[in-house]
C-alpha positions in Angstrom: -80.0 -101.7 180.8 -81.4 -99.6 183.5 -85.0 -99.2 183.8 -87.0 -96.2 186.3 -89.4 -98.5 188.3 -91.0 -95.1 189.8 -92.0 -94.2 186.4 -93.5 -97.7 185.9 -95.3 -97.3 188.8 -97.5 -94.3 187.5 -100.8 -93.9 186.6 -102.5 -95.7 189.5 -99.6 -98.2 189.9 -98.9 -98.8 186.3 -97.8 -97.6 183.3 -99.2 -98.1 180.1 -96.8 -100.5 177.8 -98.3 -101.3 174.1 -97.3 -105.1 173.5 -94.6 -103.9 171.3 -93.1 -101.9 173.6 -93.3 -105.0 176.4 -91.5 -107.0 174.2 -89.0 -104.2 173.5 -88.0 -103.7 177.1 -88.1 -107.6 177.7 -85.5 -108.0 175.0 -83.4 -105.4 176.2 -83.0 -106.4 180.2 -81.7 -109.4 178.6 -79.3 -107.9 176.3 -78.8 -104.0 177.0 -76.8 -103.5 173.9 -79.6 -105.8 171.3 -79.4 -103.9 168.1 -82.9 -102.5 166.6 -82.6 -104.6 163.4 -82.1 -107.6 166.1 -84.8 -106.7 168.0 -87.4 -105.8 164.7 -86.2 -109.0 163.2 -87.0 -111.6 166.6 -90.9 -109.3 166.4 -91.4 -109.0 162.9 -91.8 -105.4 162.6 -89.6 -102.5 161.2 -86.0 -101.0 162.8 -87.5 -97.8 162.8 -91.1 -98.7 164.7 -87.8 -100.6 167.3 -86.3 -96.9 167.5 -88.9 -94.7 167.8 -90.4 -97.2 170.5 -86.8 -97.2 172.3 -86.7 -93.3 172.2 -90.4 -92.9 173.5 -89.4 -95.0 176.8 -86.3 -93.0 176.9 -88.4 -89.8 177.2 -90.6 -90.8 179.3 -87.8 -91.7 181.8 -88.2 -95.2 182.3 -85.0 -96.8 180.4 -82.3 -94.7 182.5 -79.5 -95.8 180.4 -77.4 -98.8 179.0 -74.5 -99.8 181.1 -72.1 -102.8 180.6 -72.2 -105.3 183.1 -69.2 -106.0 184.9 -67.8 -108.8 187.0 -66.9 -106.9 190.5 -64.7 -110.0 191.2 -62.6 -109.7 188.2 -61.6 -105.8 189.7 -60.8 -107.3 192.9 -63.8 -106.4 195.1 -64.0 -109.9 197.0 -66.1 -108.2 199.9 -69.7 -107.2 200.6 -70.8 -105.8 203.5 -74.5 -105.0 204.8 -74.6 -102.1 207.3 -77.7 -101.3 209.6 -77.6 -97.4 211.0 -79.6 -95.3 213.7 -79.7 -91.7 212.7 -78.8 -90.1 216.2 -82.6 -87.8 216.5 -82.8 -85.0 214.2 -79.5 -85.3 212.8 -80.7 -86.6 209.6 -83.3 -83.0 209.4 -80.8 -80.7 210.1 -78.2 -82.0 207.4 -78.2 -79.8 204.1 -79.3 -81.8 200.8 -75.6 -81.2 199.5 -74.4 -82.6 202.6 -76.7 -85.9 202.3 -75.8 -85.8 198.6 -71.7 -86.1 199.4 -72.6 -88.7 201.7 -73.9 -90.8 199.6 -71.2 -90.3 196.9 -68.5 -92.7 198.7 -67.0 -94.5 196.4 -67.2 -98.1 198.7 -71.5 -97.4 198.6 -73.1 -99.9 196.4 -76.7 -99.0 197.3 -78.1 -97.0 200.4 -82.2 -96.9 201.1 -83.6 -95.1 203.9 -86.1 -97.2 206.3 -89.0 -95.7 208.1 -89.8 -98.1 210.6 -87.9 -100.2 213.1 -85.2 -100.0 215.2 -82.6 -98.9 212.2 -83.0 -95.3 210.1 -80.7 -96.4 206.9 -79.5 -100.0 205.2 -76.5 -99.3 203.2 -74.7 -102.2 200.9 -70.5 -102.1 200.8 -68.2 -103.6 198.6 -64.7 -104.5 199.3 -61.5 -105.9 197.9 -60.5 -107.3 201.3 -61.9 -108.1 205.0 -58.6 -105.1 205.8 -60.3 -102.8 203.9 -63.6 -103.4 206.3 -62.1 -103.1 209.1 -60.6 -99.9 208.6 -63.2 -98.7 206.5 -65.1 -99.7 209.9 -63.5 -98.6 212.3 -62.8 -94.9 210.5 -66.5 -94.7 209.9 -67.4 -95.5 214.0 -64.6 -92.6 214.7 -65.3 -89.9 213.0 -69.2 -90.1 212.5 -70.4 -91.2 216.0 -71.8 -88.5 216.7 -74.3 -88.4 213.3 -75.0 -92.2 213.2 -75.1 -95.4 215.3 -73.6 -98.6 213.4 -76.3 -100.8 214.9 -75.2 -104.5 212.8 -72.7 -105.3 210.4 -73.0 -108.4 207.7 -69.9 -109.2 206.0 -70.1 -111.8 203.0 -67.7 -113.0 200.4 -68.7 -112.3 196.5 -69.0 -116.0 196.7 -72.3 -115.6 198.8 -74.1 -113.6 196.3 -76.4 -116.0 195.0 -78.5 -113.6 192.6 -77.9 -110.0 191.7 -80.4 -109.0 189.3 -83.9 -107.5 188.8 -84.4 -108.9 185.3 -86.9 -111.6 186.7 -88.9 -108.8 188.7 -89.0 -106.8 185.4 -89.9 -109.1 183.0 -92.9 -110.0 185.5 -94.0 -107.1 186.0 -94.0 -106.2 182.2 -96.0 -109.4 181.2 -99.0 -108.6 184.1 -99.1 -104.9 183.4 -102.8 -103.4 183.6 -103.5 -106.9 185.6 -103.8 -107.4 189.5 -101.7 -110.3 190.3 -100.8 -110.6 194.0 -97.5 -111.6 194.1 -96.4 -115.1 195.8 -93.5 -117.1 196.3 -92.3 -119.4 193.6 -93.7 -122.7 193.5 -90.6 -125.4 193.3 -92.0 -128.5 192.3 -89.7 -131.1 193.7 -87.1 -133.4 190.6 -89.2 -136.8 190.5 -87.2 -139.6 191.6 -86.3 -142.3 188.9 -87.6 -145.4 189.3 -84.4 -147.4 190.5 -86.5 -151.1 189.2 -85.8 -150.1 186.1 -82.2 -148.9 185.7 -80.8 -152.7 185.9 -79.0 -151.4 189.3 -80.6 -154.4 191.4 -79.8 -157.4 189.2 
C-alpha cells in the first residue's frame, strides 16, 4: 500500500487518525491487499465501518493506492546506483515543467529528490540489470547532458547491499504517536546476553 506522507503531515504537522482508522492503516502497510472482513474480524467491529474507514483515507489522499510488491531481483535488476548532480546555475529555472516532468519519467529512475543545500542540486536512485548497463547508461548521460548537469559522485551497489527497503516501520510509528510530540532517536540495541559457559557442562 502506498500512503501520502504530505497529507499526514497536515494540520500543524499531523493529521487526525481515530483509533480505528490507526489500526486500519497499520494492518494494511503490512498486508496491502488484507480483506475488510479480515481486517473487521482482527478489531472486532463491522466490514462496512472497515470500508467506509478505507474510503475516507482514500479521499482524503493519504492511501495513494495498493500495489503488489515485487522482487526487482527476480526481473533481473541486479544493480543500484546512487547519483549526486550539480545543476549547472539557472538551468534548472529556465527548464519548462513538461520538460522536468520527461526527465524524470526514465524508465532506469527509481526515486529522484531535489536538495537545497550543499555542494549537490539533485540525488537520484538507479536500478540496473548489469554494471554494462551503468556504464553506458553513464557515460550517455555525461555526453549528451553536460551542459544541463554535473555528475558530481556515483555509488554503485549490488541488490545484495540493500539491507532494508521499506517505510513500514516509519509509518507504523508515526501512526501510533500521532497528536504526541515524540522526538525521534536512534534505536536502542540492547546487546544478546552471553550464556553462562559454567553451566553448559563445556568445562568438565
Amino acid at each position: 500500500m502506498k500512503l501520502n506522507m504530505r497529507e499526514m503531515a497536515k494540520q500543524g504537522g499531523q493529521i487526525r487518525l481515530s483509533k480505528n482508522e490507526g489500526e486500519v492503516l497499520k494492518h494494511l502497510i503490512r498486508d496491502g491487499r488484507a480483506q475488510c472482513t479480515e481486517i473487521a474480524k482482527r478489531l472486532g467491529v463491522s466490514s462496512q465501518a472497515i470500508g467506509k474507514i478505507k474510503d475516507k483515507l482514500e479521499k482524503q489522499g493519504v492511501i495513494k493506492g495498493y500495489h503488489a510488491e515485487i522482487d526487482p531481483k527476480k526481473l533481473g535488476i541486479d544493480v543500484f546506483a546512487i547519483a549526486l548532480f550539480r545543476f549547472k546555475s539557472g538551468v534548472w529555472n529556465k527548464l519548462e515543467e513538461e520538460d522536468i516532468k520527461r526527465r524524470m519519467r526514465g524508465p532506469h529512475l527509481v526515486r529522484v529528490y531535489r536538495l537545497t543545500e550543499g555542494d549537490y542540486t539533485h540525488m537520484v536512485i538507479y536500478g540496473f540489470r548489469s554494471m554494462r548497463e551503468v556504464e553506458n547508461y553513464f557515460q550517455v548521460l555525461q555526453k549528451e547532458r553536460a551542459h544541463i548537469s554535473e555528475l558530481k559522485k556515483l555509488y554503485v551497489m549490488t541488490a545484495e547491499s540493500v539491507i532494508k527497503d521499506s517505510p513500514e516501520d516509519l509509518l507504523t510509528k508515526v501512526i501510533d504517536e500521532l497528536g504526541t510530540d515524540v522526538l525521534a532517536r536512534p534505536e536502542v540495541i540492547r546487546p544478546t546476553p552471553l550464556k553462562d559457559v559454567s553451566q553448559t557442562g563445556f568445562f568438565t
